[in-house]
C-alpha positions as CSV (number, residue, x, y, z in Angstrom):
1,X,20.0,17.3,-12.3
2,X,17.0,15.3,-10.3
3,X,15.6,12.4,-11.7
4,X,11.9,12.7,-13.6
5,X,11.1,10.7,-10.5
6,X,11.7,13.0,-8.2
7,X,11.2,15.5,-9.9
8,X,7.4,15.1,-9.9
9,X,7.4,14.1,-6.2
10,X,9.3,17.4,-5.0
11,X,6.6,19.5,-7.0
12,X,4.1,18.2,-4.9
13,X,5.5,19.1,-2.0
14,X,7.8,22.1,-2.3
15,X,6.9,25.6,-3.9
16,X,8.9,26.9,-6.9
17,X,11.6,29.2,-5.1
18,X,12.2,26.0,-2.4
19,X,12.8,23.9,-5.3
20,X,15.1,26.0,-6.9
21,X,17.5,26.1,-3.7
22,X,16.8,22.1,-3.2
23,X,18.1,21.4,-7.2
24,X,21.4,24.5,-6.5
25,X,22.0,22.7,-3.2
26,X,22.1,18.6,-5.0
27,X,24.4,20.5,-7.7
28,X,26.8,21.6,-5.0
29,X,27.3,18.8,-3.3
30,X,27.7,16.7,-6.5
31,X,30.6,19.0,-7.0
32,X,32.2,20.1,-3.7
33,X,31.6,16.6,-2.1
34,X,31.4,18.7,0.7
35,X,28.3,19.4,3.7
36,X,29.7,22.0,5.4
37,X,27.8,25.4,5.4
38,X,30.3,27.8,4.7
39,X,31.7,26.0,1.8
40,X,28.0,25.5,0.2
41,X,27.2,29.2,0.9
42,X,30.5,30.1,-0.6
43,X,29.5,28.6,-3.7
44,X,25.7,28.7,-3.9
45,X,24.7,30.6,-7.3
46,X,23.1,33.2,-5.8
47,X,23.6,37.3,-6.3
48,X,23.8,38.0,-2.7
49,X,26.5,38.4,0.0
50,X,27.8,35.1,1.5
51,X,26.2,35.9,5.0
52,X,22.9,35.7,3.5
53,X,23.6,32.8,1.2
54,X,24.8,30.9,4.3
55,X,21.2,32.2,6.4
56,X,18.9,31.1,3.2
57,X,20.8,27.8,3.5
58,X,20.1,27.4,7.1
59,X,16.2,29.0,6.9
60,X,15.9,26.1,4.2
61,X,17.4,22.7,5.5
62,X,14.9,23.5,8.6
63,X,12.1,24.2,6.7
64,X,9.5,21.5,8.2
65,X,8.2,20.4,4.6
66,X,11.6,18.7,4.4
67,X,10.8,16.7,7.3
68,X,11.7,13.1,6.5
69,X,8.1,11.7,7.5
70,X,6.5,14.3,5.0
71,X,8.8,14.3,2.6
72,X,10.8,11.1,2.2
73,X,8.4,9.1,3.2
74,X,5.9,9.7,0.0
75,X,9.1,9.1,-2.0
76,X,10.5,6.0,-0.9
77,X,6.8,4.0,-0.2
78,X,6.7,5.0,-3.8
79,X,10.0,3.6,-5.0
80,X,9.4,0.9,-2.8
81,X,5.5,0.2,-4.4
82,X,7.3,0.4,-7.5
83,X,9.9,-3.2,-6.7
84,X,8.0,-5.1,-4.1
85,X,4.3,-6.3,-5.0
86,X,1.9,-5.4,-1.8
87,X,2.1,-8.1,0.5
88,X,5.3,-9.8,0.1
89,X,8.2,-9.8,2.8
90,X,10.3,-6.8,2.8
91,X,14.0,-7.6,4.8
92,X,14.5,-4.2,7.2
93,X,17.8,-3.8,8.4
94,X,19.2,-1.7,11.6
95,X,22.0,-0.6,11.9
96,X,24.3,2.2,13.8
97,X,27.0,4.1,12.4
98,X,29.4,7.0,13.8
99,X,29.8,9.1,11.0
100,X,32.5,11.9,12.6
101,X,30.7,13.3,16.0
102,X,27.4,11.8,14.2
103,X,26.0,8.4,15.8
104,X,23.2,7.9,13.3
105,X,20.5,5.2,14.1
106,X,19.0,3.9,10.7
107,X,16.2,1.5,9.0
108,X,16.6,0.8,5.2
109,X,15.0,-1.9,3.1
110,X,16.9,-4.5,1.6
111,X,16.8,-4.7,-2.2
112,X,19.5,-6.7,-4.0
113,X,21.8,-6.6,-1.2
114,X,21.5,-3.2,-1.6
115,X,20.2,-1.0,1.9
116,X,17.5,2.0,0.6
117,X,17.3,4.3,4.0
118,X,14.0,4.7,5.1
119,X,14.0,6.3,8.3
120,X,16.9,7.6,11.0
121,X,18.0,9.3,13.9
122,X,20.8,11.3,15.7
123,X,21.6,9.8,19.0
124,X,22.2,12.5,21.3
125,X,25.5,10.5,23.1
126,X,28.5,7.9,21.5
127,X,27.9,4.6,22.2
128,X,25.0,1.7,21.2
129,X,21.6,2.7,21.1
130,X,18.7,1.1,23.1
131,X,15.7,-0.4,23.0
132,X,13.9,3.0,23.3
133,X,15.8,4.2,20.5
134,X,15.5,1.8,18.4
135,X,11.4,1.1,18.9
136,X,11.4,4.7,18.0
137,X,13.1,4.3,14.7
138,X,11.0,1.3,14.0
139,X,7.6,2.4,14.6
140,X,7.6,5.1,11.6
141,X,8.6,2.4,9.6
142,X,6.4,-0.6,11.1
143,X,3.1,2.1,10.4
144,X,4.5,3.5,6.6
145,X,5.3,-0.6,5.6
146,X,2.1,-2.4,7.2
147,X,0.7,-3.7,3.9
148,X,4.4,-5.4,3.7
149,X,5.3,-8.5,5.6
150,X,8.0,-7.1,7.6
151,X,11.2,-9.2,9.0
152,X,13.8,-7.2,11.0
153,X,17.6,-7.9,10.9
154,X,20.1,-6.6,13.0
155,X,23.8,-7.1,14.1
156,X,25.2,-7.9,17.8
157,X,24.1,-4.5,19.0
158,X,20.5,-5.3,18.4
159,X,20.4,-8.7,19.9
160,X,17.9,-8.3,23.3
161,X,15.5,-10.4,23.8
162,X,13.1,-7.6,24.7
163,X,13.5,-6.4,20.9
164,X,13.0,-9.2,20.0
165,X,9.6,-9.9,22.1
166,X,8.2,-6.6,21.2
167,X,9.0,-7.4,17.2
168,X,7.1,-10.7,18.1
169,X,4.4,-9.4,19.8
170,X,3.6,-7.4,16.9
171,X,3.9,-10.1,14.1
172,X,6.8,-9.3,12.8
173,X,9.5,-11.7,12.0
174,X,13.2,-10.6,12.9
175,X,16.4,-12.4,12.8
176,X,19.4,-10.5,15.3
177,X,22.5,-11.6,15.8
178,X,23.6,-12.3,19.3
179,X,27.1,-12.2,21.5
180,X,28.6,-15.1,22.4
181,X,28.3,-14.6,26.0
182,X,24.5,-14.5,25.8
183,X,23.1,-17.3,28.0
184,X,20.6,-19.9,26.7
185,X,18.6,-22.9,27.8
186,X,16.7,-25.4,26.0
187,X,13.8,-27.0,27.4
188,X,14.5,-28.8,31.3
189,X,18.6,-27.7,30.7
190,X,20.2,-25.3,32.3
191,X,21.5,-21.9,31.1
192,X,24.9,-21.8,29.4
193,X,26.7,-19.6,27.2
194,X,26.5,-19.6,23.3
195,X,30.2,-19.9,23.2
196,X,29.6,-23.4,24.6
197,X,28.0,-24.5,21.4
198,X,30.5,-26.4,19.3
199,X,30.5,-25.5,15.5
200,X,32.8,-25.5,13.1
201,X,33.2,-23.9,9.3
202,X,30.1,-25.3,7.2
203,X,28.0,-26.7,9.9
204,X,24.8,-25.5,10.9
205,X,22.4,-26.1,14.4
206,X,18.8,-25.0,14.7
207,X,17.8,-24.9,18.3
208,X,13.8,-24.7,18.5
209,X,12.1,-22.9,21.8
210,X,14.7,-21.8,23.4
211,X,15.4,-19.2,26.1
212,X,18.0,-16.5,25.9
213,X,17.6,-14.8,29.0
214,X,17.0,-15.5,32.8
215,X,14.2,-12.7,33.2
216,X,10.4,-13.4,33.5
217,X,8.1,-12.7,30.9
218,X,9.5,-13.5,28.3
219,X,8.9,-16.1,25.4
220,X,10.7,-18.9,23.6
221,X,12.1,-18.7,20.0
222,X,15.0,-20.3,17.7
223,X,18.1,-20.1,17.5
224,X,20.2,-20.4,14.3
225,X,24.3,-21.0,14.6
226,X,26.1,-21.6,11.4
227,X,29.7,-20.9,10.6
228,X,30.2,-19.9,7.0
229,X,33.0,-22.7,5.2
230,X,36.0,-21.1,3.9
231,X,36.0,-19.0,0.6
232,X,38.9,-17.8,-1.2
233,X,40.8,-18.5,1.5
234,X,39.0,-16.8,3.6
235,X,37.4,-17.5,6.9
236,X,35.2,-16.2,8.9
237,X,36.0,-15.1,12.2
238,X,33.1,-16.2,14.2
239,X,30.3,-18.3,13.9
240,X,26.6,-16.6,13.3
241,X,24.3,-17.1,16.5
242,X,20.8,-15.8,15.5
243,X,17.8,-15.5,17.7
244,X,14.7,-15.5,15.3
245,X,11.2,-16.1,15.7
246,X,11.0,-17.7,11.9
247,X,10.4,-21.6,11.6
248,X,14.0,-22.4,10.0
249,X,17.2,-21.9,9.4
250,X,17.2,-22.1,6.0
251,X,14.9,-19.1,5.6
252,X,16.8,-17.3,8.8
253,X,20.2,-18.0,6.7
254,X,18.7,-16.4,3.4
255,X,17.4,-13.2,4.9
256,X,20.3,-12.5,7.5
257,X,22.9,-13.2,4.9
């Protein structure tokens, strides 16, 4: 039922009657497809009355040795150890979904255009997150990764400058999408929006210290805008404006994309 894998990890860390419920509870939701309580309880394998089954459920999902710093964190360094060599650039992704009345905030590594989830977080309200929110994501994952060279990504939600600076200030690379009524200025020019830019399908700019916001204190960086050609008769919408603190687009393009 669990993979050799984790099955050595979970041994570790969980005693033999919490690993028991752990493998009964993967089974059941491999079958019922389901995460509601009542319908695991109904159907958990055990020889007591459903009111129980449904309390030993509960006692166990907030059992602090399933905390996601002490438990998945061993798990997915490993599995991470195990594809990256210690050193290289890992791609970390953000992103924000509202999963039913669930607004998840979420980190994952990018392997083979595949997202692993590292780290996350229930916003307590609908709605984008902000930058408190998200520098408290990030900083479990900025301490667990530091042997990693570390470049954040993010869509138009994540697109502040102040992000951005604190990423910087910390020296790690990031690439986030912006909105095209974000204002920038090159050097001696005044502020316009990125909507002014003209681009079309298959070209490409790269904008070198530039500002993106009015406020003081803040740096320069690069901006990227490139509008992906026509595939399959397809085209894209809108044009990609990214603000990035790498030297190029090229490598900007390859790691956003």
């Amino acid at each position: 039922m669990l993979a050799s894998f984790y099955q050595n990890f979970l041994e570790k860390y969980l005693n033999k009657a919490q690993l028991i419920t752990l493998k009964m509870l993967v089974w059941l939701l491999q079958n019922q497809k389901q995460v509601r309580i009542e319908r695991l309880a109904a159907t958990l394998p055990l020889p007591i009355q459903q009111n129980s089954r449904r309390r030993h459920l509960q006692r166990f999902l907030t059992l602090n040795a399933l905390s996601v710093v002490l438990l998945w964190f061993p798990i997915i360094e490993a599995i991470i150890n195990q594809h990256f060599k210690v050193g290289s650039q890992l791609t970390i992704a953000m992103d924000r979904t509202q999963w039913k009345e669930n607004n998840v905030l979420m980190v994952s590594v990018i392997y083979q255009k595949r997202a692993w989830p590292i780290y996350w977080c229930l916003l307590e309200k609908d709605g984008c997150s902000n930058l408190t929110e998200q520098q408290k994501v990030l900083r479990p994952v900025i301490r667990l990764l530091k042997k990693y060279k570390l470049v954040i990504i993010g869509d138009r939600e994540f697109h502040s400058i102040e992000l951005g600076s604190w990423l910087h200030k910390q020296n790690i690379g990031f690439v986030l999408r912006q909105k095209k009524d974000t204002t920038f200025c090159q050097k001696w020019q005044k502020f316009q929006p990125l909507s002014n830019i003209e681009i079309y399908p298959g070209v490409r700019q790269f904008y070198t210290n530039v500002k993106v916001t009015q406020k003081r204190g803040f740096g320069r960086f690069n901006l990227g805008v490139y509008w992906k050609r026509k595939y399959r008769g397809k085209q894209e919408k809108d044009a990609w404006h990214l603000l990035t603190n790498l030297p190029d687009l090229n490598t900007a393009l390859k790691i956003y994309a």
